[in-house]
N, C-alpha and C positions, 0 to 999 in steps of 0.2 A: 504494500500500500504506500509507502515511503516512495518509493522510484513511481510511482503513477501520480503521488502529488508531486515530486518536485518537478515530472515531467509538466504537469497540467498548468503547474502556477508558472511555467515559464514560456506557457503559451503553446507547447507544442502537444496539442491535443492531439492528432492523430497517434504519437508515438505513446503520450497517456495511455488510449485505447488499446493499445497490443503489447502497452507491458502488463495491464491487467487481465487481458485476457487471458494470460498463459494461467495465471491464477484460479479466471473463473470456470476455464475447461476443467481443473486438476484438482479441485475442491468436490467432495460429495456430500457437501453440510446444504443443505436446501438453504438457508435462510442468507448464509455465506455467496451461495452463489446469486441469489437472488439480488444481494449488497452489490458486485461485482457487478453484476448485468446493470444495474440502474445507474452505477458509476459510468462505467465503459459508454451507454448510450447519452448522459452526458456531455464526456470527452467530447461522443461523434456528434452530438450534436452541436457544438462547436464546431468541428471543421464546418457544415452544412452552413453554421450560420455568418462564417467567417467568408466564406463563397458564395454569401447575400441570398442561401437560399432559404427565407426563413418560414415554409412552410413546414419544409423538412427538419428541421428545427427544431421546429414546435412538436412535430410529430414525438422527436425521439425525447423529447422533454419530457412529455406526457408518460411516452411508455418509461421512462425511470422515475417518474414521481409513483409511478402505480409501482413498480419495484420493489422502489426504496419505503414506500409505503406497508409495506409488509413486514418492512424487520424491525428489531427492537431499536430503540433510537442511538444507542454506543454499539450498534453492532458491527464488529470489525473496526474498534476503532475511530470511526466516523461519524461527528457528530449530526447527525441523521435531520433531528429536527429543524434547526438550523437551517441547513442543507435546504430543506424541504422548503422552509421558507420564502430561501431564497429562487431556489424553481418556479416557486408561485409569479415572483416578482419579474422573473425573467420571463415569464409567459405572458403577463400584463401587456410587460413590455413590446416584444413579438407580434401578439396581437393587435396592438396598436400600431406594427409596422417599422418599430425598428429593432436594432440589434443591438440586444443589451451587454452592459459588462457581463462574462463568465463569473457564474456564483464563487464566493471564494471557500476552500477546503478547510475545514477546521477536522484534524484530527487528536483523538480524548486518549487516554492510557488505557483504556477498558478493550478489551479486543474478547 
């Protein structure tokens, strides 16, 4: 999780998405991989919105708020609520048509 945020906080979302996925293939904790899937669709959802396409965007927004919506709020580390908040906000945003700052990662000691 460590190398997917320092990749994601430094912008380079695509490479975010496939350091975690090596993760989210190799984990068999449902709730774990679920954390992973909502993360990773994140990521891409950044590259999508970074290439002005913010339908697509929004799409994979949605499908990680419902993700991340499933797991306990420290799970994996990942301050989930938070997190979620800020998905909301950046959907607001989207929908109104533009492209919002990338939510920022806060990760807890709780894994």
């Amino acid at each position: 999780m460590q190398r997917f945020k320092a990749l994601y906080d430094a912008g380079r979302y695509w490479d975010a998405h496939e350091a975690l996925e090596q993760l989210w293939r190799a984990t068999t904790d449902a709730e774990l991989a679920g954390l992973y899937r909502g993360m990773i669709q994140v990521a891409a959802a950044y590259v999508h919105l970074e290439r002005g396409n913010l339908r697509g965007g929004e799409r994979l927004l949605r499908k990680a708020t419902t993700n991340l919506e499933r797991c306990p709020p420290t799970r994996g580390g990942v301050a989930g609520d938070r997190l979620l908040e800020q998905i909301a906000s950046c959907l607001r945003s989207v929908q109104a048509g533009t492209t919002p700052a990338p939510p920022s990662l806060t990760l807890t000691d709780t894994y």
